[in-house]
NUKOL-605943 format. One record per residue: x, z, y of N, C-alpha, C in turn. Coordinates in steps of 0.2 Angstrom, whole numbers, padded with zeros to 4 digits, always signed. Layout:
BEGIN
XZYXZYXZY ...
This chain:
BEGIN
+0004+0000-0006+0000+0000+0000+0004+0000+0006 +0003-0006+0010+0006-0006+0016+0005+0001+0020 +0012-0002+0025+0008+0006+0031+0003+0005+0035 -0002+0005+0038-0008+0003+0044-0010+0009+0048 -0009+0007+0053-0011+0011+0059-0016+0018+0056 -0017+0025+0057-0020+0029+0054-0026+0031+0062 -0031+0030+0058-0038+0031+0065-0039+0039+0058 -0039+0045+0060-0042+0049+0057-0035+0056+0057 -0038+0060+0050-0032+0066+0050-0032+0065+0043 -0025+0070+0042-0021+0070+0038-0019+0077+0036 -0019+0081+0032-0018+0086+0030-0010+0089+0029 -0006+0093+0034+0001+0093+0032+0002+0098+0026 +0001+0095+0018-0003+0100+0013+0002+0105+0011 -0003+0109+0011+0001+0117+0009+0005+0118-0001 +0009+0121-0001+0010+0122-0008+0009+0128-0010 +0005+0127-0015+0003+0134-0017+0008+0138-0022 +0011+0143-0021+0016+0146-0024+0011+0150-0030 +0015+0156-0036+0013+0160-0041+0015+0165-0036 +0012+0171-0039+0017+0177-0037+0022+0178-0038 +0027+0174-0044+0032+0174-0046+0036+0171-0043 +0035+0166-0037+0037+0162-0035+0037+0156-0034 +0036+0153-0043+0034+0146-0044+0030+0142-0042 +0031+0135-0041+0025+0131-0039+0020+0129-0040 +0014+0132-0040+0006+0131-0045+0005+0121-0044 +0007+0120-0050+0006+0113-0047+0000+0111-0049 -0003+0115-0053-0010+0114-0056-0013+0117-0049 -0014+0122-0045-0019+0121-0037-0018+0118-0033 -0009+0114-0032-0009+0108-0028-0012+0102-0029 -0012+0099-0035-0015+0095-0039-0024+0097-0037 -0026+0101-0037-0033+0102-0037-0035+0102-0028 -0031+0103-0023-0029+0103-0016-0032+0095-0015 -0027+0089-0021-0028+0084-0019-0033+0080-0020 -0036+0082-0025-0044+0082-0027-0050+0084-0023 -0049+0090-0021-0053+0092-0017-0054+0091-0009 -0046+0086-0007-0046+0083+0001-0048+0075+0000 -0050+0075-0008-0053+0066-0011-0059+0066-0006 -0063+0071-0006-0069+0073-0004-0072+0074+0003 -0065+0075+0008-0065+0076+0014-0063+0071+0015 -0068+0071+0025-0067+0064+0027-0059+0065+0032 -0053+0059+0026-0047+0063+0028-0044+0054+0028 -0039+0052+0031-0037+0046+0032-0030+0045+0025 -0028+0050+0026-0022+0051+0021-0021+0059+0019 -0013+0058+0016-0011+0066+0015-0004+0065+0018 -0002+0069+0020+0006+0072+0020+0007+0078+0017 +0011+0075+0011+0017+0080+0006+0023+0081+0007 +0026+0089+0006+0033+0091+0010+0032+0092+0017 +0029+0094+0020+0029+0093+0029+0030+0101+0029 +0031+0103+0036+0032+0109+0036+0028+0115+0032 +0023+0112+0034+0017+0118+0031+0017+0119+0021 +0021+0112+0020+0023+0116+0012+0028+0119+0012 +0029+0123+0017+0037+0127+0017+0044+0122+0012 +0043+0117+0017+0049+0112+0013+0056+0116+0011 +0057+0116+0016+0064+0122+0019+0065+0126+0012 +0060+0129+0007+0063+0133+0000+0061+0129-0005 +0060+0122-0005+0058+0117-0010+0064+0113-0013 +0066+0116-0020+0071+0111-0022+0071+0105-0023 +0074+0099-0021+0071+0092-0024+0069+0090-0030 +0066+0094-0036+0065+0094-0042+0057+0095-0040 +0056+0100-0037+0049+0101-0036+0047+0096-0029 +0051+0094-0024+0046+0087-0021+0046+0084-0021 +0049+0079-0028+0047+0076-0030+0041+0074-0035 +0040+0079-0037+0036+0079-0042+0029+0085-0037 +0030+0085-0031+0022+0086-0028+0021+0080-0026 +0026+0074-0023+0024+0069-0022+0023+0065-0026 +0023+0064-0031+0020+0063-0039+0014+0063-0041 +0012+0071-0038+0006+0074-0040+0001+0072-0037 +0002+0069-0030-0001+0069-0023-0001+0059-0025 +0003+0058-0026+0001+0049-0029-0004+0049-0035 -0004+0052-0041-0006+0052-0045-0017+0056-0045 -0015+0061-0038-0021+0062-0040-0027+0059-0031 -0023+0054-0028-0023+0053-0021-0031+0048-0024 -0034+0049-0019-0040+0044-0019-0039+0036-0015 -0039+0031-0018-0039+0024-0016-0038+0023-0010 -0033+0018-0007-0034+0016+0001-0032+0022+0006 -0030+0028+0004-0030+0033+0007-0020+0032+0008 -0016+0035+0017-0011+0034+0015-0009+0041+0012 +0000+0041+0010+0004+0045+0007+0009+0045+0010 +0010+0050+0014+0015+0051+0021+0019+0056+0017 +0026+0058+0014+0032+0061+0014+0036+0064+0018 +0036+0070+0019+0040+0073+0026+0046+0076+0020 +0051+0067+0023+0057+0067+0016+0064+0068+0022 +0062+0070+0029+0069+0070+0033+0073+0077+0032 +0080+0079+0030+0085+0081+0030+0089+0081+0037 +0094+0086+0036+0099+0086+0041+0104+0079+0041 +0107+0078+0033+0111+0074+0032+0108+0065+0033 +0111+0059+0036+0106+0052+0037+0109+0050+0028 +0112+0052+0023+0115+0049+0017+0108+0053+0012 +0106+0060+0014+0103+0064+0008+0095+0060+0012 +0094+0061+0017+0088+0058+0020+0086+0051+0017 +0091+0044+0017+0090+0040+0014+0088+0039+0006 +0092+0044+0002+0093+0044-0003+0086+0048-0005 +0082+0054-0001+0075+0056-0005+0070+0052-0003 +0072+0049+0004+0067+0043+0006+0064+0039+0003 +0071+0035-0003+0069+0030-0007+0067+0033-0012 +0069+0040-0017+0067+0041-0020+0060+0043-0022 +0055+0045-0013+0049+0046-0015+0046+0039-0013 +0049+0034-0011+0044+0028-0012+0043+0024-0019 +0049+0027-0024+0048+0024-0033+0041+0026-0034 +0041+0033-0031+0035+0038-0031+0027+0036-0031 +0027+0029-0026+0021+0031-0020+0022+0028-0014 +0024+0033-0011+0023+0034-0003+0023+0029+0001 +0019+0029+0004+0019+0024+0009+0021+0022+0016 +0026+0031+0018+0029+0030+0023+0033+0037+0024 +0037+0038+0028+0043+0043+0028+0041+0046+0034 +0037+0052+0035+0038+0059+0041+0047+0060+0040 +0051+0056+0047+0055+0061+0047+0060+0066+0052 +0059+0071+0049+0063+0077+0055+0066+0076+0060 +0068+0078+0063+0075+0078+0067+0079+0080+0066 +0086+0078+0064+0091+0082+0061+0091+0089+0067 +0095+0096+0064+0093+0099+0068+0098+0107+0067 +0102+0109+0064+0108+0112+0061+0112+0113+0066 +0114+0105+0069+0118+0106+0075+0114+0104+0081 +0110+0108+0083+0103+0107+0086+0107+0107+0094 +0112+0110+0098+0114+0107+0101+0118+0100+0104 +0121+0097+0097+0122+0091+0098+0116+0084+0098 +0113+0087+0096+0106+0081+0097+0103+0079+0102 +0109+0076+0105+0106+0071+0109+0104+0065+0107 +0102+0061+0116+0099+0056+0115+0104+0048+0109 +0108+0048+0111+0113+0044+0107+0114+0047+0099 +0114+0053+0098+0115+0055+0091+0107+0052+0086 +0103+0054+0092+0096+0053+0085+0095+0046+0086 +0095+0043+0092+0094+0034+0091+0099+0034+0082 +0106+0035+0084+0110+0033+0078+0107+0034+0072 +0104+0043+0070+0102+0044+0065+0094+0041+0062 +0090+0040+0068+0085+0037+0063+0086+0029+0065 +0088+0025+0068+0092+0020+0065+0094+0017+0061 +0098+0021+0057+0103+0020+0050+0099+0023+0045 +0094+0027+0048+0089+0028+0042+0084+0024+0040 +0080+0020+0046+0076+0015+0047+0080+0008+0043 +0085+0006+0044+0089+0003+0040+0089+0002+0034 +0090+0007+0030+0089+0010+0025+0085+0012+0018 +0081+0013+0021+0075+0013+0017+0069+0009+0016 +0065+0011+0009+0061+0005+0006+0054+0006+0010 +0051+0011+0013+0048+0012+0016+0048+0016+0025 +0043+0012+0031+0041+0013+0036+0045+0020+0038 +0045+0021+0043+0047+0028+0047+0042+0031+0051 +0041+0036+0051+0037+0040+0056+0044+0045+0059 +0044+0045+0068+0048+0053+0070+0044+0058+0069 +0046+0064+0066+0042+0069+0066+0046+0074+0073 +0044+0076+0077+0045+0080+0082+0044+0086+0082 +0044+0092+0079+0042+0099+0081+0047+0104+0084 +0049+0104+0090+0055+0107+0094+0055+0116+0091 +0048+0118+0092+0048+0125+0087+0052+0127+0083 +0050+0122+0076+0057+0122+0073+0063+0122+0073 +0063+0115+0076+0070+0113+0077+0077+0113+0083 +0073+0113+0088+0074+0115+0096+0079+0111+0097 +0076+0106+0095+0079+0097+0097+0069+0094+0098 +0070+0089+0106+0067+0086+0107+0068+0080+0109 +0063+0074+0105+0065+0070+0107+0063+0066+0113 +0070+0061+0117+0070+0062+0124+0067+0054+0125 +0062+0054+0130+0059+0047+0131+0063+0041+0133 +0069+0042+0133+0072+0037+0131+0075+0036+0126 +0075+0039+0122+0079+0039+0114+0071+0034+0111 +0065+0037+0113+0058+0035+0109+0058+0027+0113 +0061+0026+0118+0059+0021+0120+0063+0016+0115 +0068+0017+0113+0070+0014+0109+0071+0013+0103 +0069+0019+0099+0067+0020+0091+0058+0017+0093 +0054+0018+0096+0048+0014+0094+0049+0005+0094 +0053+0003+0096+0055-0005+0094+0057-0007+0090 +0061-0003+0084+0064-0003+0077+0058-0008+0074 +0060-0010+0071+0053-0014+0065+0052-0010+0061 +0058-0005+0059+0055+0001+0053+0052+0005+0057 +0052+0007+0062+0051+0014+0064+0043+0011+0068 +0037+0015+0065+0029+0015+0064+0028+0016+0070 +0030+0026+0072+0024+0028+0071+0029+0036+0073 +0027+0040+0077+0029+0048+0075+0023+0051+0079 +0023+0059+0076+0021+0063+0075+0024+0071+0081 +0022+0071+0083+0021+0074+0089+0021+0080+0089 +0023+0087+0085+0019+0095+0084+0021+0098+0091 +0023+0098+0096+0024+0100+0102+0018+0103+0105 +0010+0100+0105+0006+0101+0108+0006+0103+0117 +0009+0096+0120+0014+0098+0126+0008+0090+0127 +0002+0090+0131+0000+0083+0136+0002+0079+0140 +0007+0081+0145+0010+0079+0148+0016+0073+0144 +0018+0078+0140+0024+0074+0134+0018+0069+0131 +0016+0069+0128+0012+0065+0123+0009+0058+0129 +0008+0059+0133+0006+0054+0140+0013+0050+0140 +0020+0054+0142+0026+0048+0144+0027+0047+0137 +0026+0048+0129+0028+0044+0125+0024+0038+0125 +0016+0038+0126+0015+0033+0124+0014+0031+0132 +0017+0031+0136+0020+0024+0141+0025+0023+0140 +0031+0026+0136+0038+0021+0137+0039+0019+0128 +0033+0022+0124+0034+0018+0119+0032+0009+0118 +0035+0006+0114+0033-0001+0111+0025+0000+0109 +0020-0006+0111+0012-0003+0109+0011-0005+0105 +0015-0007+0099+0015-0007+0091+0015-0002+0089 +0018+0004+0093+0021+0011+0090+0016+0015+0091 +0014+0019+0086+0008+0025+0084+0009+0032+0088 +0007+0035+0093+0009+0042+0093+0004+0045+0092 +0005+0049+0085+0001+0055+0086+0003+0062+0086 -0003+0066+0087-0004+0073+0088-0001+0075+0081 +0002+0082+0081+0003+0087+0077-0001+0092+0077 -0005+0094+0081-0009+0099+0082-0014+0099+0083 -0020+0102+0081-0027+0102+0083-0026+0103+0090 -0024+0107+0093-0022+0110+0099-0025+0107+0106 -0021+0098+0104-0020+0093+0108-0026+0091+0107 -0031+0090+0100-0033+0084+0099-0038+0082+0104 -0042+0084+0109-0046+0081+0111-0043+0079+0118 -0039+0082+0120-0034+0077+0125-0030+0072+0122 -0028+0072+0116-0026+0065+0111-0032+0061+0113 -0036+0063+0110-0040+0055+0109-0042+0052+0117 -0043+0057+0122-0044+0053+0131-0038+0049+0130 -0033+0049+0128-0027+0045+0130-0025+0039+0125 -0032+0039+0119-0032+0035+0115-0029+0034+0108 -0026+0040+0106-0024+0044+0101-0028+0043+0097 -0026+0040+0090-0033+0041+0085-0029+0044+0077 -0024+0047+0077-0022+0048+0072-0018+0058+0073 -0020+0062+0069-0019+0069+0070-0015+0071+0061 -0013+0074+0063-0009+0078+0057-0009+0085+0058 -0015+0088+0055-0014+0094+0058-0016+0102+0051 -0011+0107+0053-0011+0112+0047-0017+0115+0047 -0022+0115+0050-0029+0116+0050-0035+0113+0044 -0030+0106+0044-0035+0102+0039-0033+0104+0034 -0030+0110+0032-0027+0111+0024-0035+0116+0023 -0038+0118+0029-0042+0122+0025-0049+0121+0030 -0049+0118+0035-0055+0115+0037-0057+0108+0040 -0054+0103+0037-0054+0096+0037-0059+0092+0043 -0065+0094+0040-0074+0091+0043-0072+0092+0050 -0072+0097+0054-0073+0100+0062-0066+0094+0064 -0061+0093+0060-0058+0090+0064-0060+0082+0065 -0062+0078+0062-0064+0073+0059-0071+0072+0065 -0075+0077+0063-0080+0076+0067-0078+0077+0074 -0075+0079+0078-0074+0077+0083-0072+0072+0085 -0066+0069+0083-0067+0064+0082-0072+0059+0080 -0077+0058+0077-0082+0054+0077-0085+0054+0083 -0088+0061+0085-0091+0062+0091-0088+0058+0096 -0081+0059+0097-0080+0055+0103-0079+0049+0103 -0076+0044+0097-0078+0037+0097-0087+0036+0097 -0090+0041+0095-0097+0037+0096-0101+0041+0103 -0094+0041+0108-0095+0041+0114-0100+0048+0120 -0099+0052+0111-0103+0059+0113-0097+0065+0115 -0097+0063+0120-0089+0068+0125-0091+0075+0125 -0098+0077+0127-0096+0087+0128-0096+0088+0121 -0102+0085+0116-0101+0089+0109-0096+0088+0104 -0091+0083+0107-0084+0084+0104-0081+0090+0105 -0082+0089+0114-0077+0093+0118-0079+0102+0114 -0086+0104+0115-0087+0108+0113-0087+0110+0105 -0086+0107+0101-0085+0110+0094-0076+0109+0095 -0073+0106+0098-0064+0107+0099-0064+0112+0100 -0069+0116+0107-0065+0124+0110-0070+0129+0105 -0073+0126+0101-0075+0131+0096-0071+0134+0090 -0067+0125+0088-0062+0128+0084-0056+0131+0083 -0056+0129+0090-0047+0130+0095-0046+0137+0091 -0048+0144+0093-0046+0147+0089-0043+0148+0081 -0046+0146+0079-0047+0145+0071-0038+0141+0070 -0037+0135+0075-0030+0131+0074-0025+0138+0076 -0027+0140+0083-0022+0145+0085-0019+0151+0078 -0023+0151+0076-0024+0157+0070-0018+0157+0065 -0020+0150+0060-0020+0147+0056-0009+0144+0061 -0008+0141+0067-0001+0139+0068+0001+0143+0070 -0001+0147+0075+0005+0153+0077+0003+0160+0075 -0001+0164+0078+0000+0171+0075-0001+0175+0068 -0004+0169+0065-0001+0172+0056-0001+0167+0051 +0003+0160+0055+0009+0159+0050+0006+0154+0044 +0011+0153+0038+0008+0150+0034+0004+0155+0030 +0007+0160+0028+0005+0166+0026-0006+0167+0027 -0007+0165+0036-0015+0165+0037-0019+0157+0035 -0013+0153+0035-0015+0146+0033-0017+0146+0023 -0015+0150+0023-0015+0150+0013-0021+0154+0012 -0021+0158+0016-0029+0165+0017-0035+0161+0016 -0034+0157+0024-0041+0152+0026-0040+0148+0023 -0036+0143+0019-0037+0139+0012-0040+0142+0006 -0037+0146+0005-0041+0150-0001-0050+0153+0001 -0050+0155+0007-0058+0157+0010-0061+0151+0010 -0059+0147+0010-0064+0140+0011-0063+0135+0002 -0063+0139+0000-0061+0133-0009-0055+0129-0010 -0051+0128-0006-0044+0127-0008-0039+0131-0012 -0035+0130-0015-0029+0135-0018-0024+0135-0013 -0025+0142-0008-0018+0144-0005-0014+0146-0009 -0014+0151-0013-0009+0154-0016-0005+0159-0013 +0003+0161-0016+0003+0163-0012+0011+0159-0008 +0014+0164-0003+0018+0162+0000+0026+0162-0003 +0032+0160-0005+0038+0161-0005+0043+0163-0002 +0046+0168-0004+0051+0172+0001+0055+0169+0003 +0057+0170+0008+0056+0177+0014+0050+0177+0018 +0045+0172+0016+0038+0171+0019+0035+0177+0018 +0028+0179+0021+0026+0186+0019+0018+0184+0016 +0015+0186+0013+0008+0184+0013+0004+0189+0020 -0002+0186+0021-0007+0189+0025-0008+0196+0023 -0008+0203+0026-0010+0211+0025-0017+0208+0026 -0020+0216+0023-0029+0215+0022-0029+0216+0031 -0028+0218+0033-0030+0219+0041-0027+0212+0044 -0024+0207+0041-0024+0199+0044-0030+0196+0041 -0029+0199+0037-0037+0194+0032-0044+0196+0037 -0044+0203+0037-0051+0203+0040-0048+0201+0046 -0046+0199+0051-0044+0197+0057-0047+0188+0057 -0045+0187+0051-0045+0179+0050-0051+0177+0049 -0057+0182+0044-0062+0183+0041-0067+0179+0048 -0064+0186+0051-0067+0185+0058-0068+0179+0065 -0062+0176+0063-0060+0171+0067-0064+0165+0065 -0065+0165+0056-0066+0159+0055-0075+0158+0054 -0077+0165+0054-0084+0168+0053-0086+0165+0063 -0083+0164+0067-0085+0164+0075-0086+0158+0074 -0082+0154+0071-0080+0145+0070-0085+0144+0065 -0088+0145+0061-0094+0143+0057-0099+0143+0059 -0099+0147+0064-0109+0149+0064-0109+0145+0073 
């Protein structure tokens, strides 16, 4: 499956740990089934929100395996396959496209987080765009990485012929405005977070990748419906309805509240992998409550 422009969300999907640590890949596997059903444009497997970072590559490739094998038709398979090294980057790239995958989320290198500059990341996703048997997305999350990418490094990575498309977790409008005027308008900019999304889409944004949809998909989807079918406040108003419920779920608890409110809503959270902590009952009922405001 070619890569084609994405109008919709994408779930950055969670991995579900054991208590013991291991990878429940019978809930992950059942995650991919049960986002067959939600109105969802594609998946992305490996992204931050599967806690890549303690994931040996025995195991992502074989979620991305999982996620090809149990992915419903037509639907893309996004891989957040970027490394620090542009040789190990290469090499899992290709590896999950024998897999599947239809295109490469990739990081920013980011180790030597003060050398990444503008001239360093052109080279690096360059030689990776080069290189590999499938499409590129930048994946941008300065949070993590505390490298961003500079509108001129983008002006020129969005002209690559490999390079699609990036992803944006910043939640910064101002920033998402100057990408998409100094990028090529064959190049894709989406949001990374619910945060942005209804300022995304005024700006013509149709594609979201957000850790939210790992455990309430529909609200984000439905806004979006809403406002291509030109109906602006009940967009607007179910967005600041669920704003909370994002905030919840990316910052104040973590993957740990993202695994809670997957498992609260019929998904397999599971639990988290150390040094991660899982949710205490006092986050739980916190969350209980956040997402009891966002439903009714």
């Amino acid at each position: 499956m070619a890569y084609t422009k994405i109008h919709g969300v994408l779930p950055p999907m969670i991995t579900p740990f054991k208590e013991n640590g291991d990878v429940d890949y019978e809930g992950f596997a059942s995650n991919v089934r049960r986002f067959n059903e939600a109105p969802l444009a594609g998946y992305l497997v490996i992204g931050s929100n599967s806690e890549t970072a303690f994931l040996s590559e025995e195991e992502k490739l074989e979620l991305v395996r999982l996620t090809k094998e149990n992915a419903a038709p037509g639907r893309q398979i996004l891989v957040g396959s970027g490394l620090d090294s542009v040789r190990e980057t290469i090499r899992l790239t290709n590896a999950c496209a024998k897999l599947g995958a239809d295109a490469a989320l990739v990081l920013t290198p980011s180790y030597y987080s003060d050398a990444m500059g503008t001239k360093n990341l052109i080279r690096y996703f360059t030689e990776v765009a080069d290189n590999v048997e499938i499409p590129v997305l930048i994946y941008n999350v300065t949070k993590f990485t505390h490298v961003n990418i500079s509108a001129d490094a983008l002006a020129v990575l969005s002209r690559h012929p490999n390079i699609v498309g990036m992803k944006d977790s910043n939640g910064n409008v101002p920033q998402l405005a100057t990408e998409l005027r100094v990028a090529d308008p064959s190049f894709q900019v989406m949001t990374g977070t619910f945060g942005a999304w209804y300022p995304a889409l005024t700006m013509g944004i149709t594609g979201i990748i957000s850790a939210m949809a790992n455990c309430c998909p529909e609200p984000i989807a439905e806004v979006q419906a809403l406002y291509d079918a030109g109906r602006l406040q009940e967009a607007f108003d179910l967005y600041q309805r669920w704003f909370p419920v994002n905030a919840a779920v990316t910052g104040k608890y973590g993957i740990g509240g993202l695994k809670y409110c997957a498992d609260r809503c019929g998904y397999t959270g599971g639990f988290v992998r150390n040094p991660l902590l899982d949710s205490t009952e006092q986050e739980k009922k916190e969350l209980d409550a956040i997402l009891a405001a966002a439903q009714n």
